[in-house]
C-alpha positions in Angstrom: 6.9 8.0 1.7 4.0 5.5 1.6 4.6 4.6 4.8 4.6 7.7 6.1 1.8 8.4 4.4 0.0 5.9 5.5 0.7 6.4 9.7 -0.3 10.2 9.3 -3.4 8.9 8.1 -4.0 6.6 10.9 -3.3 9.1 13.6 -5.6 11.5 11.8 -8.4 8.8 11.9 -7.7 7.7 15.3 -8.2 11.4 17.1 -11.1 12.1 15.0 -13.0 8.8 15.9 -11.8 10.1 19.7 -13.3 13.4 19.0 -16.2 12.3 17.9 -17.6 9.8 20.1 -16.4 10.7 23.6 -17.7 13.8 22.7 -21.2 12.7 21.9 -21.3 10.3 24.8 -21.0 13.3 27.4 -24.0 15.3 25.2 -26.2 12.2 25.4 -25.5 11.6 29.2 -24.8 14.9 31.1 -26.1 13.8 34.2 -22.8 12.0 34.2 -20.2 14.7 34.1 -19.0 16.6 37.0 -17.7 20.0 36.2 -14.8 19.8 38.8 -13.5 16.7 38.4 -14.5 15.7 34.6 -11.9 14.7 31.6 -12.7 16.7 28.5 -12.4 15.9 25.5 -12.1 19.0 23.3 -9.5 21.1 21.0 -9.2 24.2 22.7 -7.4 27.7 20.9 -4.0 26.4 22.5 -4.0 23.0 22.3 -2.3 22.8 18.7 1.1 23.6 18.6 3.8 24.1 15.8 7.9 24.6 15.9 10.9 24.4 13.9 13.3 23.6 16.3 17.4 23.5 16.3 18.3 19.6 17.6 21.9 17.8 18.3 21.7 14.1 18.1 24.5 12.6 19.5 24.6 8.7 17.8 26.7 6.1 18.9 27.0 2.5 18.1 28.7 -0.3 20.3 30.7 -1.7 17.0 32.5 0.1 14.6 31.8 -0.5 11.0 34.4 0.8 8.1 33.9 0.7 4.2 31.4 2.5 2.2 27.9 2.0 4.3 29.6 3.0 7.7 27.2 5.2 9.2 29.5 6.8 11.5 32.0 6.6 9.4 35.2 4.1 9.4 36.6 2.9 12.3 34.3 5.6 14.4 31.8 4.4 17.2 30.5 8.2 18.2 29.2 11.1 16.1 27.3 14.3 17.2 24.7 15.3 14.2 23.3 18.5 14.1 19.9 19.5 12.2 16.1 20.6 12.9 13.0 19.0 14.6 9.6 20.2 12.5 6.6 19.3 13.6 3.7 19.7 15.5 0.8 18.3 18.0 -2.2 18.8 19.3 -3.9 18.5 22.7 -7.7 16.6 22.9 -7.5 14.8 26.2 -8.0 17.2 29.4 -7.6 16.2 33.0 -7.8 18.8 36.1 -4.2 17.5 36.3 -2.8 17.0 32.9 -3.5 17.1 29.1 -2.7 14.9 26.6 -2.8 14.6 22.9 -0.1 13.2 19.9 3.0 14.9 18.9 4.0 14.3 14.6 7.6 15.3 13.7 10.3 14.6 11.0 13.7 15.5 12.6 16.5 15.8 9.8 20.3 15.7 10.8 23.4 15.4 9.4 27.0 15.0 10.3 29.6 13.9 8.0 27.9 13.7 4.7 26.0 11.4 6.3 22.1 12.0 6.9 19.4 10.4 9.3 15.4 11.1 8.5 13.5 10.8 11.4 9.8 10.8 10.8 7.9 9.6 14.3 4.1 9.7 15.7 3.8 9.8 19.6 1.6 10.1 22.5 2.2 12.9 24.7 0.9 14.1 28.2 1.5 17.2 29.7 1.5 18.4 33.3 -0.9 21.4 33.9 1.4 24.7 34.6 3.6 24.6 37.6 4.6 27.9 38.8 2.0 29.9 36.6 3.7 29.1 33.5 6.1 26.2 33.0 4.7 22.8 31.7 6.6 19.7 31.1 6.1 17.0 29.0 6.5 13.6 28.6 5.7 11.9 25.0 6.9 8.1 23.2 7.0 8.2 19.5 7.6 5.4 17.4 8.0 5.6 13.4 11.1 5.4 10.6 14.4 6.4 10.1 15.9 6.8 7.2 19.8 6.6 7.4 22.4 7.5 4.5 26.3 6.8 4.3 28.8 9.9 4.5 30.0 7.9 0.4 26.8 6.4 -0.8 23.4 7.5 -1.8 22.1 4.3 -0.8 19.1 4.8 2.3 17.8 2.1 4.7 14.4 2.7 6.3 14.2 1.1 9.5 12.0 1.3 13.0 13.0 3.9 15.0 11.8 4.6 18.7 12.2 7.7 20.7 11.3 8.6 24.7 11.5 12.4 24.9 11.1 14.8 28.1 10.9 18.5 28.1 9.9 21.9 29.4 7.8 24.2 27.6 7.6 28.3 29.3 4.5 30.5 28.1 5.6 33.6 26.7 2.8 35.0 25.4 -0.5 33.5 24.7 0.0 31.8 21.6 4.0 31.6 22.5 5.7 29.0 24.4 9.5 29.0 24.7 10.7 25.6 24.8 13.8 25.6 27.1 14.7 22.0 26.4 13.9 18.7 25.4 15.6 15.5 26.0 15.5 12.8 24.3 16.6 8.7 24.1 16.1 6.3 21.1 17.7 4.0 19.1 17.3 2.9 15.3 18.8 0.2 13.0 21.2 2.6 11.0 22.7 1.7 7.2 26.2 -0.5 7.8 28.5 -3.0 5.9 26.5 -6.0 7.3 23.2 -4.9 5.1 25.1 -5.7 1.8 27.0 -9.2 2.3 29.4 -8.0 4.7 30.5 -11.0 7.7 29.7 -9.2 10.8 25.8 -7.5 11.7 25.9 -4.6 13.8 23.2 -3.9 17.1 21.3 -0.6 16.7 22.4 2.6 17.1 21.7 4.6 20.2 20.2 8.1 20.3 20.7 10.8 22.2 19.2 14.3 21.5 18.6 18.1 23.1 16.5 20.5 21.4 15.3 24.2 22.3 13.0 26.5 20.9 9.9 28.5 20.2 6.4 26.5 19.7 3.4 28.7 18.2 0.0 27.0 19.7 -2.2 28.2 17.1 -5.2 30.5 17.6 
């Protein structure tokens, strides 16, 4: 909790210190900025999205593990866990040609009895609308998981990373349907080799698909 604590806090700092002096370098030095062409550096009435989303999370490992810390659980190499991405992000970067800003989410799944806690940070960018409406993404987020064994109540906390993709369709003007997001990651997940056991296992790989609806706040 401390250290997620802590990384929320240092995104918040960062995009205000970004806010703040980009900001009051174009109001110092006007002359500069050409209203065609120019980056902005604002937070707009759309640019802060939020969504509870549905997500599968398909998790596979190269090595099976067995005994009471096996992840996956014995003898299994393959798992799909099923669960909910909540989060959020907001847009203060803008280019004629793209947008970008940092994405915050904690993505909980579970399969098994098992459980994996997913709390990540990320920088985003986002294409401006193709055909009127429709604007991918492309964001890398890096934080903690936090895995738990189908028989134990025992958690690790490890570095997790994650590359996700997506495409996000505006419904209405504060309501964006997200038709999918893809993602790719891996994390160090809980296993026999953490408490004495012979062998040490190679991360777990991740693969996930969400879809829903993300409010952009007024």
């Amino acid at each position: 909790m401390k250290l997620r604590f802590l990384v929320s806090c240092l995104a918040v700092s960062c995009l205000a210190l970004v806010l703040i002096n980009p900001a009051a370098h174009a109001q110092d030095n006007p002359s500069q900025v050409t209203p065609s062409t120019a980056n902005d550096i604002s937070v707009g009435s759309t640019d802060v999205g939020l969504y509870v989303n549905p997500v599968g999370v398909h998790i596979t490992n190269s090595q099976a593990d067995s005994g009471t810390f096996a992840f996956l659980g014995d003898n299994t190499t393959a798992r799909w866990f099923v669960g909910a991405n909540i989060g959020g992000y907001i847009n203060f970067f803008h280019n004629p040609k793209y947008d970008a800003g940092i994405d915050i989410r904690d993505s909980i799944v579970s399969a098994n009895n098992a459980k994996l806690n997913s709390f990540l940070v990320g920088a985003r960018i986002i294409a401006k609308p193709i055909a009127e409406k429709f604007k991918p993404y492309l964001q890398l987020s890096v934080g903690v998981g936090s895995s738990k064994p189908p028989t134990s109540p025992i958690k690790l906390n490890r570095f997790q990373y994650g590359i996700f993709g997506g495409l996000d369709y505006t419904l209405a003007k504060h309501v964006d349907f997200r038709a999918f997001e893809l993602g790719y990651g891996a994390v160090s997940t809980i296993n026999s080799g953490n408490f004495g056991g012979a062998v040490s296992f190679p991360n777990s790989r991740l693969f996930s698909i969400s879809s829903g609806l993300v409010f952009r706040v007024p």
